[in-house]
C-alpha positions as CSV (number, residue, x, y, z in Angstrom):
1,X,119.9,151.8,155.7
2,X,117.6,150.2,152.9
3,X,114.0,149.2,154.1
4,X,115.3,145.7,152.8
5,X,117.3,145.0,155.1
6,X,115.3,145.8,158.1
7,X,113.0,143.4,156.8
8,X,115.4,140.3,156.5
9,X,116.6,141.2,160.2
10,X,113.0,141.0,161.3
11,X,113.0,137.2,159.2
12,X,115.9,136.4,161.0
13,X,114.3,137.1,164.5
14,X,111.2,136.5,163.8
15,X,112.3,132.7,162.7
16,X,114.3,132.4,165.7
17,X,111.4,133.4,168.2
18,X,109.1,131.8,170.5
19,X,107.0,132.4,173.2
20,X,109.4,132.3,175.9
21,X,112.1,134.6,173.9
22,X,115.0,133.7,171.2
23,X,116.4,130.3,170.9
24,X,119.9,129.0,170.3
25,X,119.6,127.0,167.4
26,X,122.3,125.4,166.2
27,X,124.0,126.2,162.5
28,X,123.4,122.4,160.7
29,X,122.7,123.5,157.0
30,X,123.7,125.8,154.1
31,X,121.0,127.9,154.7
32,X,121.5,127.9,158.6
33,X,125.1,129.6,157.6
34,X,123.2,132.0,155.2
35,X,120.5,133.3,157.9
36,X,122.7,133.2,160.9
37,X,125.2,135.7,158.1
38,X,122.8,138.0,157.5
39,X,121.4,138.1,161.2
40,X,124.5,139.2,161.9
41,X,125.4,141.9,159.1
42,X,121.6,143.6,159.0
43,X,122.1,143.4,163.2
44,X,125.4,145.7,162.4
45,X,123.9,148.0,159.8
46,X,120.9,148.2,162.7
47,X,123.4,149.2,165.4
48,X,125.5,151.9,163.1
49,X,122.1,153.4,161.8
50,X,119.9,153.7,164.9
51,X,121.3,155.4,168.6
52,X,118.3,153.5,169.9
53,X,115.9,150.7,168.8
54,X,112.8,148.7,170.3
55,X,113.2,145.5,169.0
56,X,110.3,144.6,170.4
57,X,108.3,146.9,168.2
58,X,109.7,146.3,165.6
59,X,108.9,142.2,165.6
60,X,105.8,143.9,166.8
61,X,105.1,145.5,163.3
62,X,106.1,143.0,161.3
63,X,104.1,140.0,163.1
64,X,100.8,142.9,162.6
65,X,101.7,142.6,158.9
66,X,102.0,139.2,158.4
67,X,98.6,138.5,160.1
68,X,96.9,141.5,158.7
69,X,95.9,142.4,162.2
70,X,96.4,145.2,164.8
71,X,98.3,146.7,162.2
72,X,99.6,150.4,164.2
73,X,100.6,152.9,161.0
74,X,99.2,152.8,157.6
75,X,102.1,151.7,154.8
76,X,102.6,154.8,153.5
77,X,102.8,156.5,156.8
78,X,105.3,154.3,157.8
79,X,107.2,154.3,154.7
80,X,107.3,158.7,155.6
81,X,108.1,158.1,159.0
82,X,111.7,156.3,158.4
83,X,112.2,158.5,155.5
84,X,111.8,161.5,158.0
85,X,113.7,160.3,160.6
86,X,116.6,159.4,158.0
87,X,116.4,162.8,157.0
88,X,116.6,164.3,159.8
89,X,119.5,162.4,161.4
90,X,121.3,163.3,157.8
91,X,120.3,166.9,157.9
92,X,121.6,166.6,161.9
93,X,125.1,164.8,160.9
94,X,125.6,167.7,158.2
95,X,125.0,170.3,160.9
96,X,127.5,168.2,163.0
97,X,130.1,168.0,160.5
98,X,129.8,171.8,159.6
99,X,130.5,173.1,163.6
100,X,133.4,170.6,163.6
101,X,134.6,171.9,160.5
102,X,134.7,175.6,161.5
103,X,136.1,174.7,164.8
104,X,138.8,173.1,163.4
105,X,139.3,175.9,160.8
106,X,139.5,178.7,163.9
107,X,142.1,176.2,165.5
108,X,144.1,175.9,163.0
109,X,144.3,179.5,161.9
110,X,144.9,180.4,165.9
111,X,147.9,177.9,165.8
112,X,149.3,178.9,162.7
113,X,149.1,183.0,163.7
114,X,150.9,182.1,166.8
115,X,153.5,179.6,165.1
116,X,154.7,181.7,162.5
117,X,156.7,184.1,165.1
118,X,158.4,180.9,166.6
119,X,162.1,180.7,166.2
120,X,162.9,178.8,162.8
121,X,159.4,179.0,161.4
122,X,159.3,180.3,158.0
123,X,156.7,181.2,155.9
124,X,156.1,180.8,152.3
125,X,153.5,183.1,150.0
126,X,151.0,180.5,150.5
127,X,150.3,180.2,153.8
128,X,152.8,177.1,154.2
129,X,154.7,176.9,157.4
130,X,158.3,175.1,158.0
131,X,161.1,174.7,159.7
132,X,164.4,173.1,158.6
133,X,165.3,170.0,160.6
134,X,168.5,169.3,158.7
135,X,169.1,170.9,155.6
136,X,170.6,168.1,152.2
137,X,173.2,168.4,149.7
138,X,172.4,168.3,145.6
139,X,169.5,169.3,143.8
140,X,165.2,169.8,144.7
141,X,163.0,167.9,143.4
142,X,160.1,169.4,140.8
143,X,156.5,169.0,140.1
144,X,158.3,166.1,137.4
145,X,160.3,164.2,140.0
146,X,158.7,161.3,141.6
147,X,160.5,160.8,145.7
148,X,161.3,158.7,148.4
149,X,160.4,160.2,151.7
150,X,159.6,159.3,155.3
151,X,157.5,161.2,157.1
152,X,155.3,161.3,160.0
153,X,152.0,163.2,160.0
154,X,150.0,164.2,163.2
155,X,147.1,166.9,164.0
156,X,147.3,169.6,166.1
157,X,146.6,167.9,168.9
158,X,149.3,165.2,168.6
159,X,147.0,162.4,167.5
160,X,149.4,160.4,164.3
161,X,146.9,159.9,161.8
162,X,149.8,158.4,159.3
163,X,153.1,157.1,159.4
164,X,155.5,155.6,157.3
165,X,157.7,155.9,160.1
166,X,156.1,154.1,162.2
167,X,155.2,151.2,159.4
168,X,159.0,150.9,159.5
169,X,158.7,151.4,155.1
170,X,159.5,154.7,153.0
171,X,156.9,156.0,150.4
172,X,157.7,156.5,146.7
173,X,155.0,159.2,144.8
174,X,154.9,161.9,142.6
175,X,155.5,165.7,144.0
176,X,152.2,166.4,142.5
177,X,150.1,163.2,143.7
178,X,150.2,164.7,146.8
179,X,148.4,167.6,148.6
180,X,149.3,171.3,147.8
181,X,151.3,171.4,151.2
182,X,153.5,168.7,150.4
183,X,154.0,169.7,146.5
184,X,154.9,173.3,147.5
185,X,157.6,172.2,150.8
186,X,159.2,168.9,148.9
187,X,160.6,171.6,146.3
188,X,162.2,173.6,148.9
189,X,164.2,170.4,150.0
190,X,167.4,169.1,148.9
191,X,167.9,165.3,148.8
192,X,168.9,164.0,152.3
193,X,166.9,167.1,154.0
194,X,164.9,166.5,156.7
195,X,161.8,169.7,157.9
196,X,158.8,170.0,159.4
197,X,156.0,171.5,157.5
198,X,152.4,172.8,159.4
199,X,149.9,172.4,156.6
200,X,147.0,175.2,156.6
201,X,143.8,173.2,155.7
202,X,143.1,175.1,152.4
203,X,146.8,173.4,151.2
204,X,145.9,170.2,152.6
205,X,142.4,168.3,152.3
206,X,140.1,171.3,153.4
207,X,136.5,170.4,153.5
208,X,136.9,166.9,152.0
209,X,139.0,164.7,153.9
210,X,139.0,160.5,153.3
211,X,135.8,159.3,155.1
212,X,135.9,158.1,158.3
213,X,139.5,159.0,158.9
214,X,140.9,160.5,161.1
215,X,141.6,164.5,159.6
216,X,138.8,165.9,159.6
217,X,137.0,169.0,157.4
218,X,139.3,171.9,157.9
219,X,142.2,170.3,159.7
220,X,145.5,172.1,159.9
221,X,148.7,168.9,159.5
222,X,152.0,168.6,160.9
223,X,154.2,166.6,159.0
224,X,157.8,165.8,159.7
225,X,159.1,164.8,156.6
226,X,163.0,163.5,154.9
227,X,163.1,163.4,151.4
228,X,165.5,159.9,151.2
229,X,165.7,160.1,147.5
230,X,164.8,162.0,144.5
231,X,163.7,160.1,141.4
């Protein structure tokens, strides 16, 4: 979070301060709107950013400069201290994200050792797993084709992280718009088919999954897929 906008939440609470605590002032102007709107966005980017917070202090600190007085850290200690404790929470969230990732990568590869010898699971040359639901009539698609499919996609421990079953609405793409998992099994269907495919991470979105989603680094995918039409 930028130093700026620390500062216009402390001109927000300072301005809505007295000696007995905050008031309730009422919104009457343009500008009320304004300050009241960024009160409340800052206040947001103060609760994402920050486990814990003294507001008190922090008032504190910027009353002190204000009044040039009783002034607690000099500015360029401060200005060291939030950029150490920044970095440190971002060197702790990388840490975080990289023991999630190789849990997930030591699940996955646990589930998929013991899936393969499940009845119906086959196994393609790149580490794809599948099994046939119902098999279609007519021709497979190719890396040209652009389908219609509906499918329903869920991690390993059931949770649905997409749907267009459950949206109630097919989805139309390219085979190869899609990740390697899906590009590789929609060319082993027929229109009509319907399988299931288990999606090693390194065929689906590996260490770079959407942000603040819900598959995370390394996650192994279920899909249940029916290719409706092929374009």
């Amino acid at each position: 979070m930028k130093l700026s906008s620390l500062v216009a939440m402390v001109l927000l609470v300072v301005s809505c301060n007295n000696k007995n605590g905050v008031t309730n002032k009422p919104i009457k102007t343009e500008l009320d709107s304004v300050s009241y709107a960024i009160g409340m966005d800052v206040a947001r980017n103060v609760k994402a950013s920050f486990d814990d917070f003294d507001n008190d202090l922090f008032i504190q600190g910027f009353v002190n400069v204000l009044d040039s007085t009783d002034i607690l850290l000099e500015q360029a200690d401060a200005q060291k201290v939030v950029q150490a404790y920044f970095q440190k929470k971002q060197q702790e969230e990388v840490a975080k994200r990289q023991e999630e990732g190789e849990k997930n990568k030591e699940e996955g590869e646990k589930f998929l050792a013991e899936n393969k010898s499940k009845e119906g699971v086959q196994t393609t040359e790149s580490g794809l797993q599948y099994i046939v639901l119902k098999e279609g009539t007519g021709e497979k698609p190719t890396t040209a084709s652009k389908v219609k499919v509906h499918y329903h996609g869920t991690l390993l421990d059931g949770t649905v992280f997409d749907s267009s079953v459950d949206r109630g609405e097919p989805a139309e793409f390219g085979v190869t718009q899609v990740i390697k998992g899906w590009t590789e099994g929609l060319q082993l269907m027929k229109q009509g088919a319907k399988y299931k495919f288990f999606i090693p991470q390194e065929l689906a979105y590996g260490a770079n999954p959407r942000p603040g989603g819900a598959i995370k680094p390394y996650a192994t995918l279920i899909f249940d897929v029916e290719l409706l039409e092929i374009k």
